[in-house]
Backbone as CSV, one residue per row, in Angstrom:
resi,resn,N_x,N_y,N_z,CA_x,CA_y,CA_z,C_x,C_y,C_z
1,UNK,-0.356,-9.980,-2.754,-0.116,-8.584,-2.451,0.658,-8.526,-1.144
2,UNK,1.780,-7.554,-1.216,2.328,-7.266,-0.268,2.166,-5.949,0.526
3,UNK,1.973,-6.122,1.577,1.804,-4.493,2.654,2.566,-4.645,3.614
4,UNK,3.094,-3.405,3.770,3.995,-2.585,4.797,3.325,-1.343,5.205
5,UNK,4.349,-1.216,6.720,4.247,0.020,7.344,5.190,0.543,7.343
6,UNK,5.339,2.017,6.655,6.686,2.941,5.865,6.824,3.735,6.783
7,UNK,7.971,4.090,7.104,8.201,5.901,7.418,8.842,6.362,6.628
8,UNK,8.535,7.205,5.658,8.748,8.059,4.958,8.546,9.510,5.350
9,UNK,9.476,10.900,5.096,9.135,11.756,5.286,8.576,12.232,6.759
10,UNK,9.151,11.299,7.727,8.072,11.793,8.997,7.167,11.291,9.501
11,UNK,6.318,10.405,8.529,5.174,10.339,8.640,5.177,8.154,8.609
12,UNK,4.359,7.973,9.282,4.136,6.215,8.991,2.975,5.880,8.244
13,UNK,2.989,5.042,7.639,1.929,4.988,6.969,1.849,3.463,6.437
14,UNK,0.518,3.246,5.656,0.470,1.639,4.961,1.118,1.546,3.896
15,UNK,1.597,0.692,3.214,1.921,0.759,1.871,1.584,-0.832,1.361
16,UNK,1.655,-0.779,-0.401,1.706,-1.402,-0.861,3.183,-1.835,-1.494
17,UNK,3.937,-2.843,-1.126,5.248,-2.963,-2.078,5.084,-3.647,-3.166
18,UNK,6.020,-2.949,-4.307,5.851,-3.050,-5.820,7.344,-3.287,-5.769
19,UNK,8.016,-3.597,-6.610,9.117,-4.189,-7.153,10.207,-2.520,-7.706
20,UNK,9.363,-1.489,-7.541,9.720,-0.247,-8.258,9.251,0.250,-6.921
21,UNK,9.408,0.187,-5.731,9.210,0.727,-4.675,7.567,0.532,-3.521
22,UNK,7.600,2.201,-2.927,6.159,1.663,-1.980,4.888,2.159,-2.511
23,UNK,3.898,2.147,-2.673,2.506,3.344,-3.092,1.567,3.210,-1.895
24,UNK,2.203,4.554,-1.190,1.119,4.170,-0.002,-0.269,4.656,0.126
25,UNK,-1.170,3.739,0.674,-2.249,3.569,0.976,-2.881,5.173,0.746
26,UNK,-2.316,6.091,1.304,-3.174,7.391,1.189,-2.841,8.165,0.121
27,UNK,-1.666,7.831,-0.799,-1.787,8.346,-2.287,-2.874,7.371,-3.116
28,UNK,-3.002,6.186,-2.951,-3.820,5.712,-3.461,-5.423,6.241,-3.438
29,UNK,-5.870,6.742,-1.815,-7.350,7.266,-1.485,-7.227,8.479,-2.439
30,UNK,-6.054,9.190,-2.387,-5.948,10.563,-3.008,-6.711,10.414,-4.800
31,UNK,-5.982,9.091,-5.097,-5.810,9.187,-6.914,-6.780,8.570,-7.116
32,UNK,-7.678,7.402,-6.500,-8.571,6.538,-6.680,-10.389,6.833,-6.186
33,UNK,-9.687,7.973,-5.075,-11.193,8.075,-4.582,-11.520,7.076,-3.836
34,UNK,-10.567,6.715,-3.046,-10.523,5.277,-2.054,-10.680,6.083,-0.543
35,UNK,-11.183,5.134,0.366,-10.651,5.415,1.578,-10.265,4.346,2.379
36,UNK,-8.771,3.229,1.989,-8.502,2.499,2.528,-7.907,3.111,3.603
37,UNK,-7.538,2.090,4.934,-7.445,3.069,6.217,-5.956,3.027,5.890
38,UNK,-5.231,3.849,6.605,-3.674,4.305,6.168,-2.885,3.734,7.604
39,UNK,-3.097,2.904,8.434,-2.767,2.640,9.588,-2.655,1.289,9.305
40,UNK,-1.996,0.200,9.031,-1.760,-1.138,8.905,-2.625,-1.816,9.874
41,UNK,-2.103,-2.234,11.050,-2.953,-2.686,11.589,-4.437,-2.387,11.832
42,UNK,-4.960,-1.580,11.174,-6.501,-1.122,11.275,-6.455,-1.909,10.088
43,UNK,-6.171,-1.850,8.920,-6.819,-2.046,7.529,-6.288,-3.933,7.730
44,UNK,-5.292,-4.357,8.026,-5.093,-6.328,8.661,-6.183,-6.240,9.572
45,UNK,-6.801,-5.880,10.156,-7.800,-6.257,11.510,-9.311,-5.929,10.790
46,UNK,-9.458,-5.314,9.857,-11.001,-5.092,9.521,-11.495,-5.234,8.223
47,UNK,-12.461,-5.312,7.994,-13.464,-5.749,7.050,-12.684,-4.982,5.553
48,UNK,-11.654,-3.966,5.510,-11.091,-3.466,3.964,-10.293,-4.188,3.368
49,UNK,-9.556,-5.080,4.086,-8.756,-5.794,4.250,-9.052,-7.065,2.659
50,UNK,-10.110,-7.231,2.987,-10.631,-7.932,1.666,-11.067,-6.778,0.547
51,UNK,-11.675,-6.139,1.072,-12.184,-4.912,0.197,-11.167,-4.497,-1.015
52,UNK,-9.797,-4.439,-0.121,-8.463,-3.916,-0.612,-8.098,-5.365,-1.818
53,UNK,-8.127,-6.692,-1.510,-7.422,-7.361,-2.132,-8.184,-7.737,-3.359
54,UNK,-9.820,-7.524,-3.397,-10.282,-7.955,-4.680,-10.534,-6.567,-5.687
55,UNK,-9.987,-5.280,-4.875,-9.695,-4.203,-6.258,-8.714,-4.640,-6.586
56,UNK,-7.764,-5.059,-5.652,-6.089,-5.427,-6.209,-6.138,-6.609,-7.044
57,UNK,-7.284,-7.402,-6.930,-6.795,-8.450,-8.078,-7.601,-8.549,-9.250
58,UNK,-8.793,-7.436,-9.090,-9.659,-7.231,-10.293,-8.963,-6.056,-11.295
59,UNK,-7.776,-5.720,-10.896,-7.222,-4.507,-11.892,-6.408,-3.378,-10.973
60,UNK,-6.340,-3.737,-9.865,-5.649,-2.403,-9.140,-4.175,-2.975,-9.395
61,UNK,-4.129,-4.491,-9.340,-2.081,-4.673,-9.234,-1.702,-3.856,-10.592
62,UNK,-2.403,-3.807,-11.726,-1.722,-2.949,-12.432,-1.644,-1.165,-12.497
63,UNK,-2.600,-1.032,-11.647,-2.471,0.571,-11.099,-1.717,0.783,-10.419
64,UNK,-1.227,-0.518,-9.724,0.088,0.113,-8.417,0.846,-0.212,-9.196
65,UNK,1.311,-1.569,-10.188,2.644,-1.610,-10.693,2.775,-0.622,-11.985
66,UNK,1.531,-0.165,-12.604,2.316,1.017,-13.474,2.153,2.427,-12.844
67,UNK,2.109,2.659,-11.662,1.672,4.263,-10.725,2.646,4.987,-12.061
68,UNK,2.338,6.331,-11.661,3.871,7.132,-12.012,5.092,7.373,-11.199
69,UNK,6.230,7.444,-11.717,6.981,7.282,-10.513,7.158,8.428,-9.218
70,UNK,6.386,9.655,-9.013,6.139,10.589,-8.682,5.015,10.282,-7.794
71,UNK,4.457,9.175,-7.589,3.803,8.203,-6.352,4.415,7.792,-5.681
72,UNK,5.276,7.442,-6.226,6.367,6.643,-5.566,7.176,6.999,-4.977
73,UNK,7.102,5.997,-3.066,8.243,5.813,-2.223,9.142,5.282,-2.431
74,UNK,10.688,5.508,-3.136,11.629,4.841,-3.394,11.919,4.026,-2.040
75,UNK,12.380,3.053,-2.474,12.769,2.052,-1.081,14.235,2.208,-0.424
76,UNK,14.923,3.467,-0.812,16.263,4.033,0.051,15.728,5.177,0.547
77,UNK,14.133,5.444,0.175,13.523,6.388,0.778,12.495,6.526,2.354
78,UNK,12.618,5.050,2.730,11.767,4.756,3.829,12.270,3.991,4.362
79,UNK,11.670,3.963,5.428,12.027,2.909,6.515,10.935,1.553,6.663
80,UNK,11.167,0.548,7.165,9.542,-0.613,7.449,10.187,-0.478,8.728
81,UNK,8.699,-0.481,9.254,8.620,0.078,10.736,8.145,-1.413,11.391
82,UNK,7.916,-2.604,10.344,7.760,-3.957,10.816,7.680,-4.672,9.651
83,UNK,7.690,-5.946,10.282,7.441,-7.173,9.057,6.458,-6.622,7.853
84,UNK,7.094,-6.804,6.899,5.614,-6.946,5.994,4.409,-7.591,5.918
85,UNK,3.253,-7.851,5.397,2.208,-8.607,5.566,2.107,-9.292,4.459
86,UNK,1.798,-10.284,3.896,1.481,-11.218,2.829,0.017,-11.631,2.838
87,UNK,-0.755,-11.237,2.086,-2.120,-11.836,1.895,-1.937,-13.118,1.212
88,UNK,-3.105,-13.749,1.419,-2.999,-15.520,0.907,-3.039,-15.491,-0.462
89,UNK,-3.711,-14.687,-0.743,-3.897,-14.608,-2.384,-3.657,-13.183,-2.937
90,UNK,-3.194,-13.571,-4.355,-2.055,-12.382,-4.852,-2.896,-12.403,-6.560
């Protein structure tokens, strides 16, 4: 799994990158009933951090890679406000 920090719209935020763009972190709390933290470095520094990667590999990579595209941050639509992050396991 890959995460970024987007500016989109104004606003910075976490995201997840998908190959079809970003799904960030707080559309996800919105659609899922999640409350992953929406601040990158909070959610890399604390205990969701895992939380986040075993929904993502028990069935969430296919909730982010089939979102609708109306979730979706097109990627001529944002900015990365830094490196991306790479978790060890995907």
């Amino acid at each position: 799994m890959e995460l970024a920090s987007i500016k989109a719209d104004g606003k910075v935020t976490a995201a997840i990158i998908t190959d079809r763009g970003y799904v960030c972190l707080e559309t996800l709390n919105e659609l899922k009933r999640t409350a992953w933290p929406v601040e990158l470095k909070q959610l890399v520094e604390g205990p969701e951090l895992r939380h986040l990667l075993t929904w993502y590999n028990a069935g969430g990579k296919a909730v982010v890679d089939n979102i609708s595209r109306r979730y979706l941050v097109e990627k001529d639509k944002a900015e990365l406000t830094g490196e991306p992050f790479c978790t060890e396991e995907e």
